[in-house]
C-alpha positions as CSV (number, residue, x, y, z in Angstrom):
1,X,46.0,69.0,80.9
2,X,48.3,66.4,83.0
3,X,50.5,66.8,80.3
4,X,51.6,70.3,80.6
5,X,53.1,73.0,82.8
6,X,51.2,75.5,82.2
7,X,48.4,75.1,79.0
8,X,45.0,74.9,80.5
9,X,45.7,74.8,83.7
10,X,43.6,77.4,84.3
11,X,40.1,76.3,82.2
12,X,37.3,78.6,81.2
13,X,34.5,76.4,79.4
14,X,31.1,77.4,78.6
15,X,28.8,76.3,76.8
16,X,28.4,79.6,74.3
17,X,30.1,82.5,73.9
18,X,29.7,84.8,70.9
19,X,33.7,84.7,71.2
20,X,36.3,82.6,73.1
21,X,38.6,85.7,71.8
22,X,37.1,88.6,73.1
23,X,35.9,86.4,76.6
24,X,39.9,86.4,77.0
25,X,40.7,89.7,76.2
26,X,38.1,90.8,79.0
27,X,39.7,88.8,81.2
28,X,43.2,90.7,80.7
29,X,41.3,93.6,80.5
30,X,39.7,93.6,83.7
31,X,42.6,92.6,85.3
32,X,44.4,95.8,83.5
33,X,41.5,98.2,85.0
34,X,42.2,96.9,88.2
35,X,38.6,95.2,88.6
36,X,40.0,91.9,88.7
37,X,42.5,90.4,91.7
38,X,45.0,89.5,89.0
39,X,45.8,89.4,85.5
40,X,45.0,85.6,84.2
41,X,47.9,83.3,84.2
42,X,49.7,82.7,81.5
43,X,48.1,79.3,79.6
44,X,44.7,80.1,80.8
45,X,42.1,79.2,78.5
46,X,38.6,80.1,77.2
47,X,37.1,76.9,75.3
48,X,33.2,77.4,74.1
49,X,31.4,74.4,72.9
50,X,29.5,76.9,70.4
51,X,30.6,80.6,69.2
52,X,27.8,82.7,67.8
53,X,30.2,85.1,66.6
54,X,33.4,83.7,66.2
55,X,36.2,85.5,63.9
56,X,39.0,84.2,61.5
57,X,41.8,85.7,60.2
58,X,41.5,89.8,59.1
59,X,37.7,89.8,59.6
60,X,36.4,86.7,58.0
61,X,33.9,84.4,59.8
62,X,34.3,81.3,61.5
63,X,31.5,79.1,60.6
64,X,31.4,75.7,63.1
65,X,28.6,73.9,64.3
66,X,28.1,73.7,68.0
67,X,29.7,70.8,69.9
68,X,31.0,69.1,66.8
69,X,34.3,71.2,67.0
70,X,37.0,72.8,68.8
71,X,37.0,76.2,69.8
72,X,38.9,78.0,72.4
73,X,41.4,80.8,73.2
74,X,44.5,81.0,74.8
75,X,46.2,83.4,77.2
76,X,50.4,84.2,76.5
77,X,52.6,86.7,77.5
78,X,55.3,86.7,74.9
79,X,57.2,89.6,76.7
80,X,60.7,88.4,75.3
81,X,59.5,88.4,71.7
82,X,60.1,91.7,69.7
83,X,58.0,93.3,67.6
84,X,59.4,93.1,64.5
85,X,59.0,88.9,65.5
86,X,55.7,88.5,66.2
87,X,55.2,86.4,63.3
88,X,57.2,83.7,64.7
89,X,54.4,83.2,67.2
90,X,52.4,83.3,64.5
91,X,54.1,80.2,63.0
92,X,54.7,78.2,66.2
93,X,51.3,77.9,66.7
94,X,50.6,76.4,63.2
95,X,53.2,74.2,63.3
96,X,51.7,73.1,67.1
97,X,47.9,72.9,64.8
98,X,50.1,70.8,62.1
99,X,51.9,68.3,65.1
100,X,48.6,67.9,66.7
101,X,46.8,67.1,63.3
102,X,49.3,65.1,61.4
103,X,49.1,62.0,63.3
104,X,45.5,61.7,62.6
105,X,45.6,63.2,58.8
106,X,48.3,64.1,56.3
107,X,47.9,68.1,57.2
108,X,49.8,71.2,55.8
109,X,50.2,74.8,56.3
110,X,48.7,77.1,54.1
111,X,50.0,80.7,54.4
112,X,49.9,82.6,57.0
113,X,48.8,80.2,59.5
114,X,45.5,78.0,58.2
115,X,45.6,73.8,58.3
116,X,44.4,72.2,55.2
117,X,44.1,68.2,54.7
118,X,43.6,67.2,51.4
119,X,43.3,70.6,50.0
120,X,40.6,71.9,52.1
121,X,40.8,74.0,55.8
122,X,40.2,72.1,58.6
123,X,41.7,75.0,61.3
124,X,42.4,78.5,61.3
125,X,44.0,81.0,64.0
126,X,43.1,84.4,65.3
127,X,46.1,85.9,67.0
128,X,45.4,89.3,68.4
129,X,48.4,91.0,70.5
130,X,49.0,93.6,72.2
131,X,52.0,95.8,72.3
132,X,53.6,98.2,74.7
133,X,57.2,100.2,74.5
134,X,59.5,98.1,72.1
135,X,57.8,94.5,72.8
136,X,54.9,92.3,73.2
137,X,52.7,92.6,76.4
138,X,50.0,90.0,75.8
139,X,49.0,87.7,72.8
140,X,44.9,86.1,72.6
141,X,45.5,83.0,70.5
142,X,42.5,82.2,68.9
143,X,42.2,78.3,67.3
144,X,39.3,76.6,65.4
145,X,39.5,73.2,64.3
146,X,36.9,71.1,62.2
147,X,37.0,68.1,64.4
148,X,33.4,65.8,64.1
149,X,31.2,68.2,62.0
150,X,30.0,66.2,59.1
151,X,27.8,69.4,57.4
152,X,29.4,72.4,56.2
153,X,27.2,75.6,54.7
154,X,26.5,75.2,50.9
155,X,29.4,78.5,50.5
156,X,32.4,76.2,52.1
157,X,31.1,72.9,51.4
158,X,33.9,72.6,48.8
159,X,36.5,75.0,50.7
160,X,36.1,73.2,54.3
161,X,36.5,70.1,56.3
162,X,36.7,68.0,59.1
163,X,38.9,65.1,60.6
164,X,35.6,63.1,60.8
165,X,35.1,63.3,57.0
166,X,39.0,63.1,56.2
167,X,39.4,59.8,58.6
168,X,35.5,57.9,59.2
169,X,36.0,58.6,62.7
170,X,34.5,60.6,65.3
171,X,37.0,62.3,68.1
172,X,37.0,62.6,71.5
173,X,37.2,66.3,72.0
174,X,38.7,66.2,75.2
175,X,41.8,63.8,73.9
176,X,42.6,66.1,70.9
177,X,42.1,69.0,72.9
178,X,45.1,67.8,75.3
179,X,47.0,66.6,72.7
180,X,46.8,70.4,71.2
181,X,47.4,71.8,74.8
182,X,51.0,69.7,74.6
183,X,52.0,70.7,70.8
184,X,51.2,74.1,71.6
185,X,53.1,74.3,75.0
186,X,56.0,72.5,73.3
187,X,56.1,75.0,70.5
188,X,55.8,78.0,72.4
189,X,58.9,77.4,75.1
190,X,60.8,76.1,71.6
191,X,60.4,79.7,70.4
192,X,61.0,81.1,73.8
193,X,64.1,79.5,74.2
194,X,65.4,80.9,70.9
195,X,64.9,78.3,68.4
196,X,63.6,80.7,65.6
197,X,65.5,79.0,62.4
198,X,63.8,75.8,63.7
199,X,60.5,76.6,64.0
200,X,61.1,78.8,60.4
201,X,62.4,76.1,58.6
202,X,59.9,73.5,60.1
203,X,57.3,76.0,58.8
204,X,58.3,76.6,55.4
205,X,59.0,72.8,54.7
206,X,55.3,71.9,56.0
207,X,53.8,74.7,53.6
208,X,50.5,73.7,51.5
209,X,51.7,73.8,47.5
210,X,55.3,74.4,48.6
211,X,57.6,74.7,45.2
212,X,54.1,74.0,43.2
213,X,52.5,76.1,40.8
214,X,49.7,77.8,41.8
215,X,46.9,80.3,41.1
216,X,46.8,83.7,42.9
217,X,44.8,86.9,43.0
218,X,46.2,90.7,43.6
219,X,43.7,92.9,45.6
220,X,42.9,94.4,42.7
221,X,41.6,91.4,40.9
222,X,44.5,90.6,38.7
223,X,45.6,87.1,38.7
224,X,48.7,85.3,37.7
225,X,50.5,82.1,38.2
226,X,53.6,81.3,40.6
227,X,55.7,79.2,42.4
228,X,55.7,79.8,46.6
229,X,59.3,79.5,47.6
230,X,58.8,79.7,51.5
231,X,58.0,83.2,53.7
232,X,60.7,85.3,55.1
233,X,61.8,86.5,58.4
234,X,58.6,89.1,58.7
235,X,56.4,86.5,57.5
236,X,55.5,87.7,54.3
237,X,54.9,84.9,51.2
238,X,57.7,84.8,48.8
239,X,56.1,84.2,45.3
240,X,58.4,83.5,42.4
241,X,57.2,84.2,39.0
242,X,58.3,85.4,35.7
243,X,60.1,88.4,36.8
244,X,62.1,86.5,39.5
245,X,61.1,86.6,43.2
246,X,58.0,88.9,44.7
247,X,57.1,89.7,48.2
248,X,53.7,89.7,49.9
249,X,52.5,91.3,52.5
250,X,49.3,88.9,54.2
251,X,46.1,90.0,52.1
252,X,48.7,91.5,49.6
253,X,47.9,88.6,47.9
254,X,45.0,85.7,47.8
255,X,45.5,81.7,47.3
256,X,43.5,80.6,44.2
257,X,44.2,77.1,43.2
């Protein structure tokens, strides 16, 4: 944590935790009943070498085999980010997943905010924020990333995998983990200072099956083929198909093939 001003400088690791996530909204909690001295700074971070309980994205689990694998939280305070906005956070911490990743492995994007290499997930992020008046007060950002683990449950075998089985090489978990630390800090004072078209743009261009055909499913079941054309200012995936271009709200629609 050399490297950064003020990722990780304040370090919470344990060995479990049923959720780095909910660990670090306790801390801000505490801090908000007053049973805490302070609130933690901003950049503090909750890292568990194994989560019993750990959450993806709208209530899926995260399935990750104990010190094979990253998984932590993070502390911000996005104050200066509007409401209407918060999806920009959203994508400056994929792109900071992507930075961190692409080095290693050709990674991607896949909408909202998951990394895939070579057509399978090998991250995912649990953002949970909390608002107050017109703006954000706090965001919890949750990260997961397939580093070392070589087994995956028979139900993702096909779906999931790691940098070990994508490169023949184990990790130091510590390196990468710094190496995140930086992208992310790097990205989030990029979207503090103002640079939204950037990190949009950067996002869009490093979407999985960007201007490809592809398979997707409607809540409801129906399927139908389409072309992803990018997301727009809100976030939501821009799907163009027969009848010309469709917007989708996240789990408005559902990634196929």
């Amino acid at each position: 944590m050399e490297n950064t001003l003020f990722t990780g400088k304040v370090y919470h690791h344990f060995d479990e935790l049923p959720s780095t996530n909910d660990h670090a909204l306790e801390l801000i909690a505490l801090a908000h009943k007053g049973t805490a001295k302070s609130k933690p700074p901003e950049g503090t971070v909750v890292r568990a070498d194994t989560q019993t309980a750990g959450r993806g994205q709208y209530g899926s689990r995260w399935l990750t085999q104990g010190g094979q694998n990253l998984t932590l939280s993070v502390i911000l305070y996005p104050i200066w980010l509007e409401i209407s906005a918060q999806f920009y956070l959203s994508m400056a911490v994929a792109l900071a997943l992507r930075d961190t990743l692409q080095p290693l492995a050709p990674a991607a994007i896949k909408w909202p905010n998951d990394i895939y290499i070579n057509g399978r997930k090998t991250a995912g992020v649990l953002i949970q924020n909390a608002i107050g008046g017109n703006g954000m007060q706090s965001s919890v950002v949750g990260i997961g990333l397939n580093v070392n683990q070589s087994v995956f449950p028979p139900e993702i075998v096909d779906k999931a995998t790691s940098l070990a089985l994508e490169t023949g090489q184990n990790f130091n978990l510590d390196t990468l983990q710094g190496a995140l630390f930086e992208n992310l800090e790097r990205r989030y004072l990029q979207l503090r200072a103002g640079q939204r078209e950037t990190i949009r743009n950067e996002y869009i261009s490093n979407l999985y099956r960007l201007n490809e055909t592809a398979n997707y499913a409607l809540p409801d079941g129906t399927t139908f083929t389409a072309i992803q054309r990018g997301v727009d200012e809100a976030g939501r995936l821009l799907l163009e198909r027969g009848r010309g271009m469709e917007v989708f709200e996240v789990k408005g629609v559902v990634f196929l093939t």
